[in-house]
KOLFILO-184032 format. One record per residue (C-alpha): residue number from 1; residue in one letter; x negated, y, z negated. Coordinates in nm, 4 decimals. Example, Ala and Ser with C-alpha at 12.3 -4.5 7.8 and 13.67 -1.06 7.14 Angstrom:
residues 2
+-----+------+----------+----------+----------+
! pos ! code !       c1 !       c2 !       c3 !
+-----+------+----------+----------+----------+
!   1 !    A !  -1.2300 !  -0.4500 !  -0.7800 !
!   2 !    S !  -1.3670 !  -0.1060 !  -0.7140 !
+-----+------+----------+----------+----------+
end
This chain:
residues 261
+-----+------+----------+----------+----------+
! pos ! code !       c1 !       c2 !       c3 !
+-----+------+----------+----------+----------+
!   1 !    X !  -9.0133 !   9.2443 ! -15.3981 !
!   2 !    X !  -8.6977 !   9.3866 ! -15.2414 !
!   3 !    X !  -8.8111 !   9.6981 ! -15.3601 !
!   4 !    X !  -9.1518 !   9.6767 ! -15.2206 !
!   5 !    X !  -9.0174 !   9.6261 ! -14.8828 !
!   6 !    X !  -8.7708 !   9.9027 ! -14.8975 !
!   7 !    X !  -9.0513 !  10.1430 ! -14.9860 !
!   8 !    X !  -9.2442 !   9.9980 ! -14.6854 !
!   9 !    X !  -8.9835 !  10.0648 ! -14.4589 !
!  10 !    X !  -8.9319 !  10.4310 ! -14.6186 !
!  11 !    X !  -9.3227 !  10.5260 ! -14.5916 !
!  12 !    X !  -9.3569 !  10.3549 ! -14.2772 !
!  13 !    X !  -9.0473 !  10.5527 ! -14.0850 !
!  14 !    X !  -9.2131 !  10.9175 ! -14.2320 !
!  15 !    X !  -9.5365 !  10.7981 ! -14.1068 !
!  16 !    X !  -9.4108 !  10.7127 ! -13.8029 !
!  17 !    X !  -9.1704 !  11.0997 ! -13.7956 !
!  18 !    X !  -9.5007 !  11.2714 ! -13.8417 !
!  19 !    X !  -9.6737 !  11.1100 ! -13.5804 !
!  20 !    X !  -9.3955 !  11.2654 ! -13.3158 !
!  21 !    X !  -9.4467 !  11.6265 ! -13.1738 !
!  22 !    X !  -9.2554 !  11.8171 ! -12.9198 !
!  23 !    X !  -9.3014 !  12.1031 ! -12.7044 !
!  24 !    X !  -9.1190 !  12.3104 ! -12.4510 !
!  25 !    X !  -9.1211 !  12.2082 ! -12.0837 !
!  26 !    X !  -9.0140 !  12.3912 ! -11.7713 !
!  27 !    X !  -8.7081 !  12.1457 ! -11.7512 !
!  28 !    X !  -8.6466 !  12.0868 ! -12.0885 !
!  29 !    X !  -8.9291 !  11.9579 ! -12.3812 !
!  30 !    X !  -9.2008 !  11.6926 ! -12.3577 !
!  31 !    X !  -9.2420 !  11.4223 ! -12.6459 !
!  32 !    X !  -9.5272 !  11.3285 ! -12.7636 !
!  33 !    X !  -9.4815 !  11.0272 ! -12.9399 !
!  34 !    X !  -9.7283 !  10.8161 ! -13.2060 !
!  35 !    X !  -9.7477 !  10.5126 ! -12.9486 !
!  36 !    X ! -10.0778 !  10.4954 ! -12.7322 !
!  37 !    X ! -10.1440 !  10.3336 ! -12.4222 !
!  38 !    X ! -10.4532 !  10.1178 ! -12.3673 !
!  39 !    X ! -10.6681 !  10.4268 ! -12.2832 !
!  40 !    X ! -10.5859 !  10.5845 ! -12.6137 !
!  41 !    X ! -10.3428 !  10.8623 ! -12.4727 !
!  42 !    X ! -10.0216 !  10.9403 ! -12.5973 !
!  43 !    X !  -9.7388 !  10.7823 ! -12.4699 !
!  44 !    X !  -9.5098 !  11.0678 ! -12.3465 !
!  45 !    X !  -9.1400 !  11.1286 ! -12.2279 !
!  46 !    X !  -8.9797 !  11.3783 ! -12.0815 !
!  47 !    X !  -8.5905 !  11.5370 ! -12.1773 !
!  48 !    X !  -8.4237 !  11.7577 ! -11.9696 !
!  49 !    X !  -8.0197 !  11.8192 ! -12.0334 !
!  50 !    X !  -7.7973 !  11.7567 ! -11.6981 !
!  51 !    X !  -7.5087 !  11.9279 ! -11.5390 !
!  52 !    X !  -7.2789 !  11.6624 ! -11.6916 !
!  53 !    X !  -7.3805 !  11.6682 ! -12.0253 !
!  54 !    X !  -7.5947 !  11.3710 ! -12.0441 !
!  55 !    X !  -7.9878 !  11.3714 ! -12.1065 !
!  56 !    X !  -8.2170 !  11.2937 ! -11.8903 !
!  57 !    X !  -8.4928 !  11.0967 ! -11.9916 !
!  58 !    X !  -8.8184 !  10.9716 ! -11.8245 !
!  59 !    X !  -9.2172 !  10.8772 ! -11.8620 !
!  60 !    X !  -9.2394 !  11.1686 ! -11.5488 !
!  61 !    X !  -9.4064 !  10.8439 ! -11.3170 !
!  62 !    X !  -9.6893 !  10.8730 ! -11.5920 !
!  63 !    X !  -9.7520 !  10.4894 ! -11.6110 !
!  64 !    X !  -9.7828 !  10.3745 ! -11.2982 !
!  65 !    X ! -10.0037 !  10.6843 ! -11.2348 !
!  66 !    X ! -10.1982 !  10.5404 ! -11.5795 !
!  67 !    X ! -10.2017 !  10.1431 ! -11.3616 !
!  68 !    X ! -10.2723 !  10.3349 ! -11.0356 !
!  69 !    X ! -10.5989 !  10.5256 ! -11.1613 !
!  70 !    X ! -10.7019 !  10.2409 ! -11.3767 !
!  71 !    X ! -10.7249 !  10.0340 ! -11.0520 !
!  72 !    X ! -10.3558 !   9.8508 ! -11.0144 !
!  73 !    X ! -10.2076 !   9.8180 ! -10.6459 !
!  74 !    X !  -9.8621 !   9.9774 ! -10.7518 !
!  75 !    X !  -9.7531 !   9.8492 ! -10.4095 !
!  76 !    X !  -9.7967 !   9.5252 ! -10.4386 !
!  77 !    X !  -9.4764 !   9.3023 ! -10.4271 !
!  78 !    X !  -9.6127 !   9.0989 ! -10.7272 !
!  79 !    X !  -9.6061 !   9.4007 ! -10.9483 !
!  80 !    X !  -9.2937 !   9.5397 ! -10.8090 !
!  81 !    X !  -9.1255 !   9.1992 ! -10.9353 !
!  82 !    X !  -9.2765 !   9.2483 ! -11.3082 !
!  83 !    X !  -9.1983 !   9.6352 ! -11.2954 !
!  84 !    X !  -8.7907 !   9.5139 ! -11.1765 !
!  85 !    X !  -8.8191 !   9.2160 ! -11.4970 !
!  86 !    X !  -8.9405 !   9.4815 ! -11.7215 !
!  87 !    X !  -8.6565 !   9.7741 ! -11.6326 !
!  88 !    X !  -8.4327 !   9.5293 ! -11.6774 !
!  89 !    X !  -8.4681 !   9.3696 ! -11.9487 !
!  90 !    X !  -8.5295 !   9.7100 ! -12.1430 !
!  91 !    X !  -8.1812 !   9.8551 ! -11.9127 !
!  92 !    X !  -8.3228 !  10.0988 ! -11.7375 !
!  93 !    X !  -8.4158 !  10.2515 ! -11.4070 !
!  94 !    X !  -8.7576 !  10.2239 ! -11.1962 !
!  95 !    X !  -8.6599 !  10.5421 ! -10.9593 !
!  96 !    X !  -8.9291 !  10.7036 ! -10.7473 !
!  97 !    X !  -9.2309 !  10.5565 ! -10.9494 !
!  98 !    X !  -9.0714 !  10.6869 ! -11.3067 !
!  99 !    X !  -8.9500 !  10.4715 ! -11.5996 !
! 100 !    X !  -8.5906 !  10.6711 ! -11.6847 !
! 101 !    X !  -8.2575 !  10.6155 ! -11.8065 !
! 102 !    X !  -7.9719 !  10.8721 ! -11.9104 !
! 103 !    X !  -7.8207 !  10.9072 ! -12.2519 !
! 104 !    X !  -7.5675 !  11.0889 ! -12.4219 !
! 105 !    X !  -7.6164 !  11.2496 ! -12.7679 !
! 106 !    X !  -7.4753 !  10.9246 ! -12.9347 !
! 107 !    X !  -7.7495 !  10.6541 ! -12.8123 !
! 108 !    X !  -7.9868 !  10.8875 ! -12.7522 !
! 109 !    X !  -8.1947 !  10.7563 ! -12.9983 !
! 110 !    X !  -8.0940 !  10.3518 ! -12.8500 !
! 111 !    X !  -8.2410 !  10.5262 ! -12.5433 !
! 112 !    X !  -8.5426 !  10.6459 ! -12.6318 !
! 113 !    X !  -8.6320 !  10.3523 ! -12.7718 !
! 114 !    X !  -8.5676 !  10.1227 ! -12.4077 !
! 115 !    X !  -8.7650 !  10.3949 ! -12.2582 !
! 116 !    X !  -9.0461 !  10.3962 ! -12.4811 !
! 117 !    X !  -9.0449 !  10.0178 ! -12.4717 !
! 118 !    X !  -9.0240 !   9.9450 ! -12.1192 !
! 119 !    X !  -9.3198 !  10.1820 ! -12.0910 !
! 120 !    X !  -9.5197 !  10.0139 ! -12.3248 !
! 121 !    X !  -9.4783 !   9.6847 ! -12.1472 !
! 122 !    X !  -9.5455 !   9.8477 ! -11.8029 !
! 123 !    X !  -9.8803 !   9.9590 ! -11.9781 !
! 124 !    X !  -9.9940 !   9.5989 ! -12.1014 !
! 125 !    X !  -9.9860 !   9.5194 ! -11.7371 !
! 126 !    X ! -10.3146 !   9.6798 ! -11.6860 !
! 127 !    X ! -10.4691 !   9.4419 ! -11.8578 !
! 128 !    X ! -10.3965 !   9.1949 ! -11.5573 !
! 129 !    X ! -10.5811 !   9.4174 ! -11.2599 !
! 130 !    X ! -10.9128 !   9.2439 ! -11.1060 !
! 131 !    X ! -11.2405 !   9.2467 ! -11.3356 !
! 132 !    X ! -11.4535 !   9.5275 ! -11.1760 !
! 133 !    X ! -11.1884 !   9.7254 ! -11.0438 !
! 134 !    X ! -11.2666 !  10.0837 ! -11.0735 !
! 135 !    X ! -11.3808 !  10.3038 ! -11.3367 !
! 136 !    X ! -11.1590 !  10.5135 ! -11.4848 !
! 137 !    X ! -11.1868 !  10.8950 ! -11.4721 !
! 138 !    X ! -11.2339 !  10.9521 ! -11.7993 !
! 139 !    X ! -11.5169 !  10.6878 ! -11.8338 !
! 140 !    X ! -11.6681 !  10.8355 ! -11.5198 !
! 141 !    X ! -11.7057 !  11.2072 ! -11.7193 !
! 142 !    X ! -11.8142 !  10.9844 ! -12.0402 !
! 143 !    X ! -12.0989 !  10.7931 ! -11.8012 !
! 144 !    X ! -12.1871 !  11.1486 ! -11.7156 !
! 145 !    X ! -12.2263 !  11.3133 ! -12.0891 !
! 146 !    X ! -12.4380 !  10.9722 ! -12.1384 !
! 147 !    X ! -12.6271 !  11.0249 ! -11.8361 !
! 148 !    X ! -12.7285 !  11.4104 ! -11.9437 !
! 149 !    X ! -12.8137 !  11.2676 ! -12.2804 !
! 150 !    X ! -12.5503 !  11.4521 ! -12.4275 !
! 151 !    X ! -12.4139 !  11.3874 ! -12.8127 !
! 152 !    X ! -12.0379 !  11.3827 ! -12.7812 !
! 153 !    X ! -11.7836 !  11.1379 ! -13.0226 !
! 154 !    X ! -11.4327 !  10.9905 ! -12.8930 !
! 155 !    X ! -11.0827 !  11.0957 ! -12.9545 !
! 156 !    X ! -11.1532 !  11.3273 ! -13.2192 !
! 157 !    X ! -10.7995 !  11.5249 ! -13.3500 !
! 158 !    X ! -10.8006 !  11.8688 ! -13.4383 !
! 159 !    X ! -10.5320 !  12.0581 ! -13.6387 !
! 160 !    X ! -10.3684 !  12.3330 ! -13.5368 !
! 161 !    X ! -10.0864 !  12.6051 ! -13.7105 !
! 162 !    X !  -9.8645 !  12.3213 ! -13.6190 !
! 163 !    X !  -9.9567 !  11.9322 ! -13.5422 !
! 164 !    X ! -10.1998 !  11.7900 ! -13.5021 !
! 165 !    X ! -10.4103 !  11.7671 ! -13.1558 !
! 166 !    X ! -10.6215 !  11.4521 ! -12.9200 !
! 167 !    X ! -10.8957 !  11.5402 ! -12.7505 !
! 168 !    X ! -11.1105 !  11.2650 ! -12.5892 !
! 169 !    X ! -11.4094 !  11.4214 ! -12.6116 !
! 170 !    X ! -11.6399 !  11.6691 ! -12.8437 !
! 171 !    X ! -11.9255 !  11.8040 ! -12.8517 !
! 172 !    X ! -12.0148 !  11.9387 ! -13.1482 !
! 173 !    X ! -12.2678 !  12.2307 ! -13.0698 !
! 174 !    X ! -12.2715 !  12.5710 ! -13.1290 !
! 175 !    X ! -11.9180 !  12.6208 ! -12.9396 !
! 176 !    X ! -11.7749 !  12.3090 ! -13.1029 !
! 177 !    X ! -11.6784 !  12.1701 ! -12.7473 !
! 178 !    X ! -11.3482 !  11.9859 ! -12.6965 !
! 179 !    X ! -11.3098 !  11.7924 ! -12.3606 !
! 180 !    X ! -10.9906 !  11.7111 ! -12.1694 !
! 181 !    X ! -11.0032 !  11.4969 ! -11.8769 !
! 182 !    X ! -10.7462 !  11.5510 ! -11.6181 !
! 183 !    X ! -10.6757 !  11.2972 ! -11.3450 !
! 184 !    X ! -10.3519 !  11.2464 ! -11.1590 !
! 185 !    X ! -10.2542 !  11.2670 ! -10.7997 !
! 186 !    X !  -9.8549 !  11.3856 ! -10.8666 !
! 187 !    X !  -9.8318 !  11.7646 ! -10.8970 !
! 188 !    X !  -9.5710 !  11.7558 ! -11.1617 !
! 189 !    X !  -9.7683 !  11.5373 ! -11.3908 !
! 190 !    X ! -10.0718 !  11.7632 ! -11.3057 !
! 191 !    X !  -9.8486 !  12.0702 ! -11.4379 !
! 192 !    X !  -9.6931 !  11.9131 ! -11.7381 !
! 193 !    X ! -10.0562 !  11.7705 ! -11.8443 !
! 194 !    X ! -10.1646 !  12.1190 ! -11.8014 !
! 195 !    X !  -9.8515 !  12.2438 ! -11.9748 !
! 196 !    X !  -9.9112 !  12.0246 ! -12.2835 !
! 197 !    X ! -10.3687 !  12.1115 ! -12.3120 !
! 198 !    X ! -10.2208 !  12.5015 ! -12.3150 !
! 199 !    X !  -9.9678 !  12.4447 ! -12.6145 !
! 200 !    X ! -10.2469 !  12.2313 ! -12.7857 !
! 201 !    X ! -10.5356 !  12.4936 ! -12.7480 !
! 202 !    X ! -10.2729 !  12.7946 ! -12.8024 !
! 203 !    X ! -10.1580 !  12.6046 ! -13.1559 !
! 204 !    X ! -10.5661 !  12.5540 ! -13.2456 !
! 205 !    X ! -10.6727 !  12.9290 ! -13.1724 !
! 206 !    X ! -10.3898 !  13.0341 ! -13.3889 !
! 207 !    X ! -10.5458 !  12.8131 ! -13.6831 !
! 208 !    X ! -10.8718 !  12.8354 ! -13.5954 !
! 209 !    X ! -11.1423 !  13.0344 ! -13.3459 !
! 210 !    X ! -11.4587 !  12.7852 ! -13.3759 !
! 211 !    X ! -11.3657 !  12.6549 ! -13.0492 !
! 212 !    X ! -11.4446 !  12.6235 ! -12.7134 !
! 213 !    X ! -11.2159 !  12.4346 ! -12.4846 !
! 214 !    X ! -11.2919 !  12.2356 ! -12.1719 !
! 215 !    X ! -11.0507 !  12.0389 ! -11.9088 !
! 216 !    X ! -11.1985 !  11.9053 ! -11.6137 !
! 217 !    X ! -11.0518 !  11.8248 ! -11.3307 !
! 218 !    X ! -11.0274 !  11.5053 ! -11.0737 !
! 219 !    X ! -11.0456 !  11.6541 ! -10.7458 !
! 220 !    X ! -11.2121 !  11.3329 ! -10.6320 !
! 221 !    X ! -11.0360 !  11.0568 ! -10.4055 !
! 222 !    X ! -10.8799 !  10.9659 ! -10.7432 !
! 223 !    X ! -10.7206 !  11.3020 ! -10.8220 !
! 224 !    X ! -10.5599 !  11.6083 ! -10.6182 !
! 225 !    X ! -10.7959 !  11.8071 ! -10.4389 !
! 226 !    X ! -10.9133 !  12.1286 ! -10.5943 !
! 227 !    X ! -10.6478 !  12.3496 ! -10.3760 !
! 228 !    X ! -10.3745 !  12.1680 ! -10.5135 !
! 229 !    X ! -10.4913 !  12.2164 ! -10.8746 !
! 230 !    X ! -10.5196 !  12.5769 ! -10.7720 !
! 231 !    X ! -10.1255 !  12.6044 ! -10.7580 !
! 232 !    X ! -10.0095 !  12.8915 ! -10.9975 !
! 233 !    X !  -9.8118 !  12.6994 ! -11.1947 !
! 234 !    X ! -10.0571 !  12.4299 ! -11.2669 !
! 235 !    X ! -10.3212 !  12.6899 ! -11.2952 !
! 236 !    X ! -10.1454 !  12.9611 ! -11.4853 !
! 237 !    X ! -10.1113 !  12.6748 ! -11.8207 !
! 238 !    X ! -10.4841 !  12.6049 ! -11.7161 !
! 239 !    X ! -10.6060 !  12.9713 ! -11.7784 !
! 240 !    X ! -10.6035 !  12.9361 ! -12.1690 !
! 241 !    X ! -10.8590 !  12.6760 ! -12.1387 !
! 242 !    X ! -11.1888 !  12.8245 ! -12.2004 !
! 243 !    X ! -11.3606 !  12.6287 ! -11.9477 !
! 244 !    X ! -11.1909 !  12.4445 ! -11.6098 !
! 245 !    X ! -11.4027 !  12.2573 ! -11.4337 !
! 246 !    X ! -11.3369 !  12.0799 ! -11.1087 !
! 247 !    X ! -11.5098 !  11.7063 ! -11.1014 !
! 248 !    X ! -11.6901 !  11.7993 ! -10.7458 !
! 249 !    X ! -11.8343 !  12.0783 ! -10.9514 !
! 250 !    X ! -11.9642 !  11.8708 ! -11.2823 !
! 251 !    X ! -12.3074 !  11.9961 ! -11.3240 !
! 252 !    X ! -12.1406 !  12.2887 ! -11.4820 !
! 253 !    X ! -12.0265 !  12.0729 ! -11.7622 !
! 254 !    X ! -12.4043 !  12.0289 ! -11.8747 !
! 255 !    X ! -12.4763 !  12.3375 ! -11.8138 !
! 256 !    X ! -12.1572 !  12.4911 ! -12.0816 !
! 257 !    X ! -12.3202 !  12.2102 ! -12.2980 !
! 258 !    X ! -12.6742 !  12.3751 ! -12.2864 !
! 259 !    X ! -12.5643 !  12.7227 ! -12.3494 !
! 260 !    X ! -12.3774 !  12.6183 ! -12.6630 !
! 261 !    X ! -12.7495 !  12.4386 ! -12.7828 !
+-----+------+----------+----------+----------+
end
């Protein structure tokens, strides 16, 4: 049985290897790692090398942005306390909304692990916010798609020259339609989300041409408005996407949909 396990814990860890992917970022890379929060998005952190030598690394505020959309008061001094229990028990830092610590190249894998694991506690919190609280963006453009009667399936994965890519919607018409909602009121999250659609369309086209791509945006109370997604270097990323689509301006979505019928 010893043997068993061993091989358990041997397919397991290269399960778990392939599920990681990595690309460049302005400041350093972004990992994508095989974790998911509740909303089925990939848990990601952020690396970026220091003056001193040390790494860097941090969620980029991405999880309380995830509790803050999904309807949590961040603010509140009841979830401050949990946030402060959490950080510490996992030994590390809650600075200006982001879940970060600093490593050097010998614990930088001890590291990655208390970040990755004080974000996935700070996720389960969600779970605790008020029944009826709002909708999330992403089920407000999936109540739309029902809405228009349109024939879409969830989280579908694509492969591309490289890894493998999440999309949380497709439509599977004549453009073969993946959909990206975008929703986040921090203009660095709003690049590096843009940053990381780019690299995953870019690695698809080079595998692949059957597709059309779509990201749409939350310029609604929830989101930034639509001049602040219109910032070069969070639209620059944005201009390999096929289709961009501001949420104030979501009767275009049908109408892509139609033309591709």
């Amino acid at each position: 049985m010893a043997e068993v396990c061993d091989q358990a814990i041997s397919e397991y860890l290269a399960t778990l290897k392939g599920g990681f992917d990595a690309f460049q970022s302005e400041d350093g890379c972004v990992l994508v790692t095989p974790f998911l929060r509740p909303d089925n998005e990939a848990i990601e952190l952020s690396l970026s090398m220091l003056p001193d030598g040390t790494i860097d690394i941090s969620d980029n505020a991405e999880t309380l942005d995830y509790l803050f959309i999904n309807g949590a008061n961040i603010t509140s001094r009841r979830l401050r306390d949990r946030l402060n229990v959490i950080a510490h028990r996992f030994a590390v830092e809650l600075e200006d909304d982001q879940i970060r610590t600093r490593a050097r190249a010998v614990d930088l894998g001890d590291k990655l692990q208390a970040v990755l694991g004080a974000v996935q506690d700070v996720t389960y919190l969600i779970y605790n916010r008020a029944k009826g609280g709002p909708s999330t963006f992403d089920e407000r453009v999936e109540r739309m798609l029902i809405e228009q009667d349109v024939r879409y399936q969830q989280a579908v994965t694509i492969k591309g020259e490289k890894g493998v890519h999440s999309f949380r919607f497709y439509i599977d018409n004549r453009h073969h339609l993946p959909i990206q909602p975008i929703s986040t009121k921090r203009p660095t999250i709003a690049r590096q989300k843009a940053e990381q659609l780019a690299y995953h369309v870019l690695d698809i086209k080079l595998a692949s041409g059957q597709y059309s791509f779509m990201a749409v945006l939350d310029d609604s109370t929830t989101g930034m408005t639509a001049d602040a997604w219109r910032e070069p270097d969070i639209a620059q990323p944005l201009s390999h996407i096929d289709h961009v689509i501001f949420w104030s301006e979501r009767e275009r979505i049908t109408d892509v949909v139609l033309q591709g019928q």
